[in-house]
N, C-alpha and C positions, 0 to 999 in steps of 0.2 A: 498525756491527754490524746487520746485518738484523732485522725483526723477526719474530717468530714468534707473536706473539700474534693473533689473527684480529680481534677486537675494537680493536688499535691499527692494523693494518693499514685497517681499514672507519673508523675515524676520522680515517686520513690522505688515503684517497681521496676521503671528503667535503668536505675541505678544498681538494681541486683545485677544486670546482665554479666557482666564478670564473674559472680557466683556461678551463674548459671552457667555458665562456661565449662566453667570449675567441673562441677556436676557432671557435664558433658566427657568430662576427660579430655578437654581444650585449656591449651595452655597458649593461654589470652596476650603472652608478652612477644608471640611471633605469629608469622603466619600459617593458616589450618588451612585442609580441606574445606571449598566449599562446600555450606550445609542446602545448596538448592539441587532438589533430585534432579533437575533437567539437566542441572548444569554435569557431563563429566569430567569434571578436574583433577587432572593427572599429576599439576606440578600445582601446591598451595594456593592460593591467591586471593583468599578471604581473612580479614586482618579484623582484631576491634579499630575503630574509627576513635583517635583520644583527641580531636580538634575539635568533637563537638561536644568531650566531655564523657567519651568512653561509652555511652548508650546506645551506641550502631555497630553492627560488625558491617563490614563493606568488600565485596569481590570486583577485585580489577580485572576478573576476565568477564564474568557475565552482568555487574553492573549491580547486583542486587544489594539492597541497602537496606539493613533491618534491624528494628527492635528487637526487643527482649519477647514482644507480643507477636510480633511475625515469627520469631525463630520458637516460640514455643510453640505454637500453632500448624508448623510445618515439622516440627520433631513428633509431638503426638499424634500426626495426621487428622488434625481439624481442622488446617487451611489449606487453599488452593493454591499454587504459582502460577501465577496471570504470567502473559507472556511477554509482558514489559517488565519483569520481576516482583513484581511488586503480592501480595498475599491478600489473599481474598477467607474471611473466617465472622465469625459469632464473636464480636468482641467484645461484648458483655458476658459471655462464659468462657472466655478467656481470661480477661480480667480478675473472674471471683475466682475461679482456679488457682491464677497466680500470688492472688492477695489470700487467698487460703495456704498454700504452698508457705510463702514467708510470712505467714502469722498476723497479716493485718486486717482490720475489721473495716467492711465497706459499708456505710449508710443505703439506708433504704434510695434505690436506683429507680428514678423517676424518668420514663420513656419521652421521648419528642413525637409531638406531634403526628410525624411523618411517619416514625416508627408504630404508633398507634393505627394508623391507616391502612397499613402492610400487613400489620395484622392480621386485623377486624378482615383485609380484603382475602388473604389466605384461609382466613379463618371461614370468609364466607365460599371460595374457592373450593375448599376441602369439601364443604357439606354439597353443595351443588355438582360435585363429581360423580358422588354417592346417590344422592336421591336420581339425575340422569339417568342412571342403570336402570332404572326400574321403569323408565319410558321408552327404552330403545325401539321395542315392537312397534311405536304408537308413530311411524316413519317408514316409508319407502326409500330415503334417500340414497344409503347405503346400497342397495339393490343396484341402484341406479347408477354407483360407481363403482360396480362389481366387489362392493367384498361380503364380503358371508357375514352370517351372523356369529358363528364360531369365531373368527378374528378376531371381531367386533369386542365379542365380551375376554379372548383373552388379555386384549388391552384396555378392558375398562371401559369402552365408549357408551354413551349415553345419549341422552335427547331431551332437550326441553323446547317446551310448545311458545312457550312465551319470557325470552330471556334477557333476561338486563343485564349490561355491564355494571358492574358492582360499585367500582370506584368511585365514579360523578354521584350513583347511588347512593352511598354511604354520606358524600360530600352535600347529598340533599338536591343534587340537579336534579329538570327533569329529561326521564330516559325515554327510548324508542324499544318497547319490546318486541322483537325477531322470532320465529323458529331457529334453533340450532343444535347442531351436531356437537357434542362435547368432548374431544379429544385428552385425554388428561398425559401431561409431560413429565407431572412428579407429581406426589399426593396433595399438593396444594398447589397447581398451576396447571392451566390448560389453552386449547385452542377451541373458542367456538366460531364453528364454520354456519354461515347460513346458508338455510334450505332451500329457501324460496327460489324458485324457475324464472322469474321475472323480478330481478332485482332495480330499484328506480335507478337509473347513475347517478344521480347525487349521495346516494347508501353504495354503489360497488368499491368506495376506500376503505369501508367498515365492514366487508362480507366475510373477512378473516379477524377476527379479534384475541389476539394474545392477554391472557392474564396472571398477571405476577412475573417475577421475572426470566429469562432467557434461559429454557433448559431443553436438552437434546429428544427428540422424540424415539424413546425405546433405547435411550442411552446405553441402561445395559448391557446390550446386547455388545459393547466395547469387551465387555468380562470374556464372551463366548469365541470358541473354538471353531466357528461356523464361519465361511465367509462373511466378509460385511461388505451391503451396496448402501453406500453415505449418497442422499438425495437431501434434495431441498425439501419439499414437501414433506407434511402427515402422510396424506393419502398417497402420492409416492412409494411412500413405506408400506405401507401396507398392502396397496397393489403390489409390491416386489414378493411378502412373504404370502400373498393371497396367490404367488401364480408357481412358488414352490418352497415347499419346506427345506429345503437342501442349504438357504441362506438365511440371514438376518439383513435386515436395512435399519439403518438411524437414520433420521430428517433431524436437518438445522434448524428448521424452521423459517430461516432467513441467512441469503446467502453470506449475510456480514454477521453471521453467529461463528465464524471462524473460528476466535479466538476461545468460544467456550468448547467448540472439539480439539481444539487446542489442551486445554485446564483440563477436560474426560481424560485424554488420550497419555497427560502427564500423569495422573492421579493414577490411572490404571496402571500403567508404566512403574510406578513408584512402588505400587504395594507389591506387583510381580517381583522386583527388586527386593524389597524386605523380605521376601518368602522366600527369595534364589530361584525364581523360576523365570524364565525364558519369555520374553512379548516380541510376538512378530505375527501379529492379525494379519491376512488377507484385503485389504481394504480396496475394493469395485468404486470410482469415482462417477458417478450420473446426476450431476445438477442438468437443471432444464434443459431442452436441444434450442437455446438464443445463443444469441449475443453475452449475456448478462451470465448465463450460464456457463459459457466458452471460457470466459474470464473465470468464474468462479472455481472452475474444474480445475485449469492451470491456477489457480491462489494453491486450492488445496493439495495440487500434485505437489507443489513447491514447497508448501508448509511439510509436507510429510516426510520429504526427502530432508530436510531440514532437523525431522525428526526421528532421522535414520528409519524410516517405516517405509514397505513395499508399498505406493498407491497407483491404480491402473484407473486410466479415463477410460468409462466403456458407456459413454453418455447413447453414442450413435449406435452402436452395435446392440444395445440395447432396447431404445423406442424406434429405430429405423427413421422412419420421418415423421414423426408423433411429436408433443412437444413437451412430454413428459412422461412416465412410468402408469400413471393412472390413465392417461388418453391410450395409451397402446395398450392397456388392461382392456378396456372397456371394447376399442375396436377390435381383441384379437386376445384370449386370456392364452390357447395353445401357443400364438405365435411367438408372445413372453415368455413364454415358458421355457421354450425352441433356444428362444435367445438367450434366456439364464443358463440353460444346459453350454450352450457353445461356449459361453463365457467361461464358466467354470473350468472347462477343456482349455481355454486358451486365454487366458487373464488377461495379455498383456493388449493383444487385438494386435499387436504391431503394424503386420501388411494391412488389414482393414480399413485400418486408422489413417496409415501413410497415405493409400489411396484415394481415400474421402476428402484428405488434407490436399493433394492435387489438382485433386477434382473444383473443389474450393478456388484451390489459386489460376484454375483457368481462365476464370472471367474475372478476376481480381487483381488491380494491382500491386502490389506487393511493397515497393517502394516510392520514396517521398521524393521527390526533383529537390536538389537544393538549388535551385536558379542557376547554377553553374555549367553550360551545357558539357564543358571539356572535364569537371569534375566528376560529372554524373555519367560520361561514358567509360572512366575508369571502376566505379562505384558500382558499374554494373547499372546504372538506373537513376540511382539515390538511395536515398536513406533506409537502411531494414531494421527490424528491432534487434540493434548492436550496439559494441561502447565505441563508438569512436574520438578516439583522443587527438588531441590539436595542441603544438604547443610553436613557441618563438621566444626570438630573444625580444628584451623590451622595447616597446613603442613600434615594433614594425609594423603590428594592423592585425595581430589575432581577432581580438574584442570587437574592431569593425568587421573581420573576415566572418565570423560567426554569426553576427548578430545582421548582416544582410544574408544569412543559410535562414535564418531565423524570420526576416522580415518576407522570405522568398516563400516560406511555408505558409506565413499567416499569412498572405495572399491568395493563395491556393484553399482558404478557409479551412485550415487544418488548423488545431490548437497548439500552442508551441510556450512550455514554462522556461523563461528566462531568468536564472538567476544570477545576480550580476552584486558580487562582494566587493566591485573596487569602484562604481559606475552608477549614477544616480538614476533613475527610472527617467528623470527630466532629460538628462545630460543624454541617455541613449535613445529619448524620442524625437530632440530634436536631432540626433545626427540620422537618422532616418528620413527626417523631413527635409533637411539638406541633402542628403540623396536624391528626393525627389525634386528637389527643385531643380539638382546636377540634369537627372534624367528626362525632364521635360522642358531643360531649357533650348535644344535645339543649339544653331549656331548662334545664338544671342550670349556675349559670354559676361555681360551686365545681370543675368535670373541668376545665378545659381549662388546660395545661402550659405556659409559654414556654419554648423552648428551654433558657435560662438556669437554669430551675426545675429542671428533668431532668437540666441537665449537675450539681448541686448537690446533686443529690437530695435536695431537699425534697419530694416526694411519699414519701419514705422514714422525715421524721422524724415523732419523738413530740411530740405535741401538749400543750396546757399541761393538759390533763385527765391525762398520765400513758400513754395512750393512743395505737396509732398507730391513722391513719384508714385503713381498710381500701377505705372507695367509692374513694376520689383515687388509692389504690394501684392497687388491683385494675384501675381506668380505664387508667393509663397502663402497666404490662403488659399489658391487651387491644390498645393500640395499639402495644407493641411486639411482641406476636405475629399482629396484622395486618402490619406492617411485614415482620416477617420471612417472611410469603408468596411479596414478591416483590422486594426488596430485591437480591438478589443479578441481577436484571434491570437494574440501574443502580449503573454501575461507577465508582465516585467517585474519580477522581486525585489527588491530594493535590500538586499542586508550589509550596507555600511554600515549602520549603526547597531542592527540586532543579529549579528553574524548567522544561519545557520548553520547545522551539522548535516551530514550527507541523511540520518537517521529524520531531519525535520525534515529534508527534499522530502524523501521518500513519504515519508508521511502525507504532506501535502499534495502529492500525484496520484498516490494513494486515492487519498478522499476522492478527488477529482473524478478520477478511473471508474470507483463504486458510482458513482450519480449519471457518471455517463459511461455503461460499459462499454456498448457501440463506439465509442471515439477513442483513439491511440494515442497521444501527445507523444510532441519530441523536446527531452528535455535536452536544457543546457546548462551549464555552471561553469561561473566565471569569477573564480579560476580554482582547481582544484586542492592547491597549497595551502591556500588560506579559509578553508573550511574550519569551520569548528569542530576540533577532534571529537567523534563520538564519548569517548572516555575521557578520564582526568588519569595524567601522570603517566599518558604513552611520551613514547619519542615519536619524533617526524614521519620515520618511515611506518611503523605500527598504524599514527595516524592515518597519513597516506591510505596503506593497503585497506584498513579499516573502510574509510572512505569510499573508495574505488570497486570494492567489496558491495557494500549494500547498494551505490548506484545501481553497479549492473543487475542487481536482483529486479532494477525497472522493466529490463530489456527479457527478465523470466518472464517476470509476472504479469504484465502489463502490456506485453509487444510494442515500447516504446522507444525509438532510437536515445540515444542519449548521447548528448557530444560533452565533453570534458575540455576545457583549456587547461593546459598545465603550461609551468614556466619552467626557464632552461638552466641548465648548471653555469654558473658565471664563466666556470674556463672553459667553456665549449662557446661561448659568444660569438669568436673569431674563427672559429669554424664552420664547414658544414653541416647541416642538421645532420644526426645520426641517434641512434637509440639511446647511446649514452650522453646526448643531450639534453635527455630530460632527466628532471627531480625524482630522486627515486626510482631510476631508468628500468629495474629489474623487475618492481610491481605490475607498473604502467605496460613494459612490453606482456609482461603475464598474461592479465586480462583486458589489455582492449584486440578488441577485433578489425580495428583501422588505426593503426598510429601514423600521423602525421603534423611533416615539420614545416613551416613558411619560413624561407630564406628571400634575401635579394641575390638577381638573377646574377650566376655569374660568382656571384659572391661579394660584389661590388656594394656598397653603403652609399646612399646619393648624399650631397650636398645640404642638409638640413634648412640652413637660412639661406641659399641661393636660390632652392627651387622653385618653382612658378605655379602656382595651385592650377593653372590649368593645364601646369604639364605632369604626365602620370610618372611612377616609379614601378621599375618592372621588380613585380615579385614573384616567384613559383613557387608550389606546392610539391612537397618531398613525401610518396607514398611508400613508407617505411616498412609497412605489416599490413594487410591486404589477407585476413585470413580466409576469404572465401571471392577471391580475387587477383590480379595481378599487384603485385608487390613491385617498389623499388621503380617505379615510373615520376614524372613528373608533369605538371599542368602548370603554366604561365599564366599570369595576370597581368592587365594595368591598372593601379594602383589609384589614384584621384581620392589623396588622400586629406584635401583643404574639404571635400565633398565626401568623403564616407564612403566612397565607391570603387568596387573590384568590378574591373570587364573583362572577362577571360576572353584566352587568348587560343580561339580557335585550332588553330594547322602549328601552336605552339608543341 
């Protein structure tokens, strides 16, 4: 009897994947080449998966994990690899392909809703690109942004007088009809730009309207032999190829379209490889001349080197002080033109570039104080976007040493992510607030709170007089409404219970980063050992490097300092910090650009249960690797470790 359930049908064609294997000339009982085109896999590392019952093959180097429907789809070349591995395709004509392939009959396949709307909105998409062209004349505006009417049509562009967005349309809202400019991306998606000279501001969040989803503007032009200038904008684009034929430009549309010039640049890359020919495009990087762009430029320089691909920032050398490729069209179409030519001559800009980057850091400062004055004159300043790694043996005071670098920036109103894998968000704000109670109690040595006191609320109880004490109160509310000035500056993670991996940081700074290009954060992770391994089924050090690895990609792409705790090898305890004191000492010295040890001075261990919490423990700081700096110095502290507080030690 056939089946008619779609759900037992999709569990039966998962179950072919071992055939298909077969088919493949994979022999399913060991490890193959992986079948991801990004991935090049020189030693095996893609297996069937039989834990879940033999329906995934799984690669332990690049992570990808797929059915029978993903690896068909990426074998025939109908799906995409997204860059978190994962396959992007028509899975409804994958499906009857495969249920046709092994002979099974599919019931009439009844759409969802959603799928219905996508459509009908494609659908209406496609006609409205088409009928546009016949109004293009019935506009100035194009004129007005310097492109020709030749451009214009050979990309399709069009115009409508009175345009609705389709969607809410379809949904039966009601709509605001605009003049717009109709951009088309792919035959069923476009961008309509509004015309209008006096746009109200409550309408200037809708003056760009994207429809359908996220596709490359003039994407093809990945295919061509011609240089390519990758900008943010439509009209970007087309001012570039309106001011010389000599190149091609793609617009993302948006700078966080990243990951689909990502998916173009793999697909393209792929088929060059089935045909044995050779990809290595030219690729001109000019996102906007901001903030938001700066960032975006360095994502994609990153991304591309990432993808073994030449990419040149020629953002500046390009609009000069303009604030995009269409404003330096429109005030000067020779003087772009001037600038395409020079660029072409000299791709990379290097001295230009160096230049403008100096010129920049003149009135800028560059680095972060970490409240340390005797640290920060080693450090050159403070803080630059580098790895610098920190490490101790246990209990000496890393976790407080960092996390007052930490509370010293988010006073400075700079944003600082704290993630803390052994340290509850509570546990590390009140030892913060006991800091401050240390540091504002003056010679009164009755103010000042250990964390423990605070978390207990003992400044809350009544005294044996009958009495509560109002000073010891009133003290540590002043320092939790100093605290709350700037607290919300230093964003404290909590993952005891939901560990992250170095790949979730990342992610999360990430986000951050896009929403606020303009602002840098300084991350920290405490402690790097106990990260959740990116992968399943590394060893320690794999883990480690792994780890250590995608951090510092913070410090490419994001100019974000980034500090690392790590912890020490057991038989190096009774010794000196040295490089082989840390976990995985070989990694760790690899890539950080400051590795540093906290010892007790001298070498000496204080008295644990004799000491006096108002008497300090001298500790110093051991500067191990200093790569763009003095190495192998050191900086003293006192310790006031009942209070959470380092006082460096000046003329130490």
């Amino acid at each position: 009897m056939p089946k008619t359930n779609f759900n037992e049908i999709k569990s039966e064609l998962k179950s072919k994947l071992t055939d298909y294997l077969g088919e493949l000339g994979i022999n399913a009982d060991k490890k193959f080449n992986c079948e991801n085109p990004s991935h090049d896999d020189k030693n095996p590392s893609m297996a069937l998966n039989k834990k879940n019952g033999s329906t995934h093959v799984h690669c332990f180097g690049c992570g990808a994990s797929w059915d029978i429907f993903d690896l068909y789809a990426v074998e025939t070349e109908q799906g995409t690899v997204n860059s978190d591995c994962t396959v992007t395709y028509d899975f409804k004509k994958i499906m009857n392909e495969l249920a046709k392939k092994y002979g099974i009959n599919l019931p009439d396949y009844k759409p969802s809703q959603e799928d219905l709307l996508d459509q009908k909105v494609g659908e209406m998409a496609q006609y409205t690109i088409e009928v546009a062209q016949a109004h293009l004349d019935e506009t100035d505006y194009l004129k007005k942004r310097g492109i020709s009417m030749e451009l214009a049509k050979r990309f399709h562009l069009g115009y409508v007088p009175t345009w609705g967005n389709p969607k809410p349309a379809i949904e039966g809202k009601k709509i605001q009809q605009t003049p717009r400019i109709i951009i088309p991306t792919s035959e069923n998606t476009y961008l309509a730009r509004d015309t209008r000279s006096n746009i109200p501001d409550k309408e200037k969040p809708y003056k760009k309207t994207k429809v359908g989803k996220a596709h490359l503007f003039n994407g093809d032009a990945l295919q061509d032999t011609k240089p390519i200038f990758l900008v943010e904008g439509e009209f970007d684009a087309l001012s570039i190829m309106e001011a010389s034929d000599k190149v091609e430009a793609v617009a993302l549309g948006s700078t966080q379209n990243q990951n689909v010039l990502k998916d173009a640049l793999n697909e393209e890359k792929h088929r060059r490889a089935k045909a044995n020919k050779p990809y290595d495009p030219l690729i001109l990087i000019a996102m906007d001349n901001d903030d938001a762009g700066d960032m975006a430029n360095h994502q994609i320089d990153q991304l591309l080197k990432g993808m073994h691909f030449a990419g040149h920032i020629v953002t500046h050398a390009l609009v000069d002080n303009h604030k995009d490729a269409n404003e330096a069209l429109v005030a000067d179409k020779a003087k772009l033109t001037s600038n395409i030519e020079k660029i072409l001559k000299e791709p990379d800009q290097y001295l230009d570039n160096l230049m403008k980057r100096i010129e920049q850091n003149l009135n800028k400062q560059l680095f972060i104080p970490t409240g340390f004055s005797n640290l920060d004159k080693v450090l050159d300043g403070g803080l630059y976007p580098q790895l610098y790694i920190i490490g101790a043996v246990s209990s000496l005071g890393k976790t407080t040493f960092t996390l007052q670098i930490a509370d010293s920036i988010a006073r400075q109103k700079r944003p600082v992510f704290f993630f803390s894998l052994e340290t509850s968000r509570d546990t590390l704000t009140e030892k913060n607030i006991s800091k401050i109670t240390f540091e504002t109690a003056g010679d009164d040595s009755s103010l000042p709170q250990t964390a423990r006191s605070i978390d207990n609320g003992y400044f809350l109880e009544t005294g044996k007089d009958g009495f509560k004490h109002p000073k010891v109160m009133k003290h540590v509310t002043k320092a939790f409404s100093m605290y709350k000035e700037y607290y919300q500056n230093l964003m404290i993670n909590n993952g005891i219970t939901n560990r992250p991996s170095a790949q979730d940081i990342y992610n999360q700074v990430q986000a951050y980063c896009v929403r606020h290009p303009d602002l840098h954060p300084v991350v920290v992770v405490d402690y790097l050992q106990i990260l959740k391994p990116m992968r399943d089924n590394i060893t320690d050090k794999e883990a480690v490097t792994s780890s250590v690895a995608k951090l510092n990609e913070l410090t490419e792409k994001f100019h974000a300092p980034v500090i690392l705790i790590s912890s020490f090898n057991r038989q190096n305890y009774d010794s000196p910090v040295s490089m082989q004191s840390f976990k995985e000492s070989g990694e760790i010295e690899y890539y950080s650009d400051v590795l540093m040890g906290l010892q007790y001075q001298d070498g000496q261990k204080p008295d644990f249960e004799d000491t006096d919490p108002m008497t300090s423990r001298k500790i110093e700081a051991v500067i191990l690797k200093n790569r763009n700096g003095v190495s192998r110095s050191k900086v003293g502290f006192d310790f006031y470790s009942a209070f959470n507080e380092f006082i460096p030690e000046v003329d130490y």
